[in-house]
C-alpha positions as CSV (number, residue, x, y, z in Angstrom):
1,X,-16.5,2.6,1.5
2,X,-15.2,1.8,-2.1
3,X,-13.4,-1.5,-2.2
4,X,-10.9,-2.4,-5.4
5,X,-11.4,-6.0,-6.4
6,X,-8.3,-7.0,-8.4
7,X,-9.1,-11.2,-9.5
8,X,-5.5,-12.4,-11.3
9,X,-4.7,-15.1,-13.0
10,X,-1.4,-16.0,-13.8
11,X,-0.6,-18.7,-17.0
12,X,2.7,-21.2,-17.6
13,X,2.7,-19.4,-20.5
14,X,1.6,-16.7,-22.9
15,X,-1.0,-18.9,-24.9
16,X,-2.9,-20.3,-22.6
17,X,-6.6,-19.2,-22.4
18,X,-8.0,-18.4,-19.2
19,X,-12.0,-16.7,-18.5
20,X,-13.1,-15.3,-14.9
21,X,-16.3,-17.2,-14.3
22,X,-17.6,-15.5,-11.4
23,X,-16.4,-13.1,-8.4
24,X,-18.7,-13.7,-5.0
25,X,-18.0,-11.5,-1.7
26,X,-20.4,-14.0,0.7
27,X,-20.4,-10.9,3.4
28,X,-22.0,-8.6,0.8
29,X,-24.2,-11.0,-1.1
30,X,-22.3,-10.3,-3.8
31,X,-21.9,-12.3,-7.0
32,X,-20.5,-10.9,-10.4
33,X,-21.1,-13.4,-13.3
34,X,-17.9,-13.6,-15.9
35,X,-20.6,-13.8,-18.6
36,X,-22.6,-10.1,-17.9
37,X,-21.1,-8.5,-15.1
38,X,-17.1,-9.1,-15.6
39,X,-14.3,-9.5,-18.4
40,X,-11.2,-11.1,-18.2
41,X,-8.3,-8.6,-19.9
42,X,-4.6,-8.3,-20.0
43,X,-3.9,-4.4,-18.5
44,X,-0.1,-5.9,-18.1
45,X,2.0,-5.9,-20.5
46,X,3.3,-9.5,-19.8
47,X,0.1,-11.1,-21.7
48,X,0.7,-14.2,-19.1
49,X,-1.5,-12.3,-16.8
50,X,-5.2,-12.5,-17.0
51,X,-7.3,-9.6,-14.5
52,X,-11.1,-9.4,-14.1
53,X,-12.6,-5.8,-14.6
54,X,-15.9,-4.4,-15.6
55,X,-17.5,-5.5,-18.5
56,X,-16.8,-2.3,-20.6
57,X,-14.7,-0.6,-23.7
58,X,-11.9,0.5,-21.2
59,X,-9.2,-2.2,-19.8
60,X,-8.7,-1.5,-16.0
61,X,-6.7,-3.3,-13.7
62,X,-9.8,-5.0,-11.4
63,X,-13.1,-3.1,-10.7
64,X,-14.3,-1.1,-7.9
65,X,-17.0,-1.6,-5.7
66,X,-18.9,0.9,-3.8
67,X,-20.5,-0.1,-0.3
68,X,-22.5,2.3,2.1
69,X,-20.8,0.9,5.3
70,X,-17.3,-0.3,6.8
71,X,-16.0,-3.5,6.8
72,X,-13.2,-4.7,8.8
73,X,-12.7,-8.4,7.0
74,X,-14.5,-9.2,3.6
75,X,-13.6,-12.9,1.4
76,X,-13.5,-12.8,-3.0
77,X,-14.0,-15.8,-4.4
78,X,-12.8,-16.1,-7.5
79,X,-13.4,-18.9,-10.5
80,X,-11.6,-19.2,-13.3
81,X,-11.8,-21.3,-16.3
82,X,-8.9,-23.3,-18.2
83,X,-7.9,-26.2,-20.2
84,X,-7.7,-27.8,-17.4
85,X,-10.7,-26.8,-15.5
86,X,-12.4,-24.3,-12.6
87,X,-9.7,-22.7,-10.5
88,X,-10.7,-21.2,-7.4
89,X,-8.6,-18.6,-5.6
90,X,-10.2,-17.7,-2.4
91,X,-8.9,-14.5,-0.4
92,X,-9.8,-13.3,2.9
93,X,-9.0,-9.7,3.2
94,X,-8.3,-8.3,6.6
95,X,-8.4,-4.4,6.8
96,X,-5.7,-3.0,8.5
97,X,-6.4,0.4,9.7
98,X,-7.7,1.8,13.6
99,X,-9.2,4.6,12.2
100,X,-11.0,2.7,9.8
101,X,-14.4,3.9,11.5
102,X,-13.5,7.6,11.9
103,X,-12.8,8.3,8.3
104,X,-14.7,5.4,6.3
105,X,-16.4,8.1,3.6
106,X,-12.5,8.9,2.8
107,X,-11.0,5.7,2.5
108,X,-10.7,3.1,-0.4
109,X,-8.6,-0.3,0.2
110,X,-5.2,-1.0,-1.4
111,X,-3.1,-3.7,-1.6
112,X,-0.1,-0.8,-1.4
113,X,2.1,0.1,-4.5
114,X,5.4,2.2,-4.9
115,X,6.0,5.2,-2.8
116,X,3.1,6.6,-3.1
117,X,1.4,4.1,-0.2
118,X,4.4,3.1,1.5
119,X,3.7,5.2,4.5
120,X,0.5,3.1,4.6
121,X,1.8,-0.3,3.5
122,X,2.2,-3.0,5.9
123,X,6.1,-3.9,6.9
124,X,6.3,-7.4,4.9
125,X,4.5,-6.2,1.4
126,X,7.6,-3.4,1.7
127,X,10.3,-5.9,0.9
128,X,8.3,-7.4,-2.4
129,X,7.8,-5.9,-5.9
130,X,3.7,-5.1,-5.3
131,X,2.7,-7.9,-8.3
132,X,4.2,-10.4,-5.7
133,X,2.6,-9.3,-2.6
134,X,-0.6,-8.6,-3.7
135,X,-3.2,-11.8,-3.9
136,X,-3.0,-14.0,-7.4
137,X,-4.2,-17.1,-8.5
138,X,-0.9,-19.0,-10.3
139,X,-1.7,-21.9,-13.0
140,X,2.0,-23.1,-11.6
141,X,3.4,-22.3,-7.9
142,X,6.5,-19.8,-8.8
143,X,5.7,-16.0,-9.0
144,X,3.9,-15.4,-5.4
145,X,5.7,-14.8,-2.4
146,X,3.1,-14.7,0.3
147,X,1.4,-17.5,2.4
148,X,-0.9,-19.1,0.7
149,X,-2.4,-22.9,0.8
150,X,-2.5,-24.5,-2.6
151,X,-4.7,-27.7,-3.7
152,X,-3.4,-29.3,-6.9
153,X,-4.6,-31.2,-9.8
154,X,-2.9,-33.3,-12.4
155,X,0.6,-32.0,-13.6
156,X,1.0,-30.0,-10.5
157,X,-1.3,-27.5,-11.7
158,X,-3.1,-25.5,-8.7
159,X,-7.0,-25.7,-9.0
160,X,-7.5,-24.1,-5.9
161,X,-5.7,-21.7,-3.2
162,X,-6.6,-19.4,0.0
163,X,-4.9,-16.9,1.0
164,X,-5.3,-14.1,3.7
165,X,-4.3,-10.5,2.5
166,X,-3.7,-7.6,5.2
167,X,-4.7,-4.7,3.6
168,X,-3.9,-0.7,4.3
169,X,-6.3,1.6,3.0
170,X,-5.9,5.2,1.4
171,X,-7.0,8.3,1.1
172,X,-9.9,9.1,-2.2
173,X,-7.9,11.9,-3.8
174,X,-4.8,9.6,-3.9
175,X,-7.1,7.9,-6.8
176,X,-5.6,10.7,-9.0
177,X,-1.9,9.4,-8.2
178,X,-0.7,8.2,-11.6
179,X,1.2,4.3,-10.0
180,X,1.8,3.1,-13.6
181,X,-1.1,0.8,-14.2
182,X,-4.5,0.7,-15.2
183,X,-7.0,2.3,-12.0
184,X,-10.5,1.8,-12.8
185,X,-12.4,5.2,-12.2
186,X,-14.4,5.9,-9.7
187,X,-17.6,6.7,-11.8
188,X,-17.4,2.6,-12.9
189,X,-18.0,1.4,-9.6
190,X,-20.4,-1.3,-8.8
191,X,-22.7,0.4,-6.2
192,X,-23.9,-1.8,-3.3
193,X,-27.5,-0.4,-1.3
């Protein structure tokens, strides 16, 4: 099963400075360091937003991660670092699919973008431009328009938040679907054994 992992960060403003410390999936035993592993880019063209990819010459919106079994709920735990501190953005993802099991060599996960997924999108992410649907980590509450619970610091800045994402999955050769941003390639992934 390839799973894309798409940590985002989004600043008050354009000059703030914001690093992905680490990405763990606790169900995988999985933890990416911000330092070797991970780099934190701006694939967007609003420089506000900060995503975590690969370490490598090419700027992808998130990383993929290759794993040699199903999973029907998985959690990424993201850190970042500001000015202001670690912020952790914790998502439980919850697979949406029943044929999930039949088809698991052909599927990828997706948060569901455009037309090209809407006949695999769930109902409420249909109604919302996909940036606001999709799980994100917000230095201020304002952009997001899911449920999410939010801890905050000083200057009502949120330090932490959970969230729980239902996801659709896809088909592998929709990979090839050009949906106007940044897909890390397939060859890049991280492989799990």
């Amino acid at each position: 099963m390839l799973l894309h992992i798409t940590p985002k960060y989004l600043t008050a403003h354009a000059f703030s400075t914001v690093g992905l410390v680490s990405v763990k999936i606790p169900e995988l035993g999985l933890k990416l360091s911000g330092e070797s592993d991970l780099m934190t880019r701006h694939p967007l063209p609003n420089k506000r937003w900060y995503v975590g990819c690969r370490r490598s010459g090419k700027t992808t919106s998130g990383f993929l991660l290759e794993i040699p079994h199903t999973v029907a709920e998985y959690t990424v735990v993201s850190t970042w670092e500001t000015v202001c501190g670690l912020h952790t953005h914790t998502v439980r993802y919850v697979i949406l699919d029943d044929e999930l099991n039949a088809a698991s060599d052909e599927m990828l996960l997706w948060p569901g973008n455009g037309d090209a997924f809407s006949d695999r999108c769930p109902e409420y992410a249909k109604k919302l431009v996909p940036l606001h649907a999709a799980p994100l980590m917000e230095m201020l509450r304002g952009t997001y328009r899911g449920e999410c619970h939010d801890t905050y610091g000083p200057g009502g800045i949120i330090m932490e938040r959970k969230q729980i994402f239902r996801i659709p999955t896809i088909e592998r050769e929709r990979l090839n679907l050009d949906v106007g941003f940044r897909l890390p390639s397939p060859d890049t992934a991280f492989v799990l054994s």
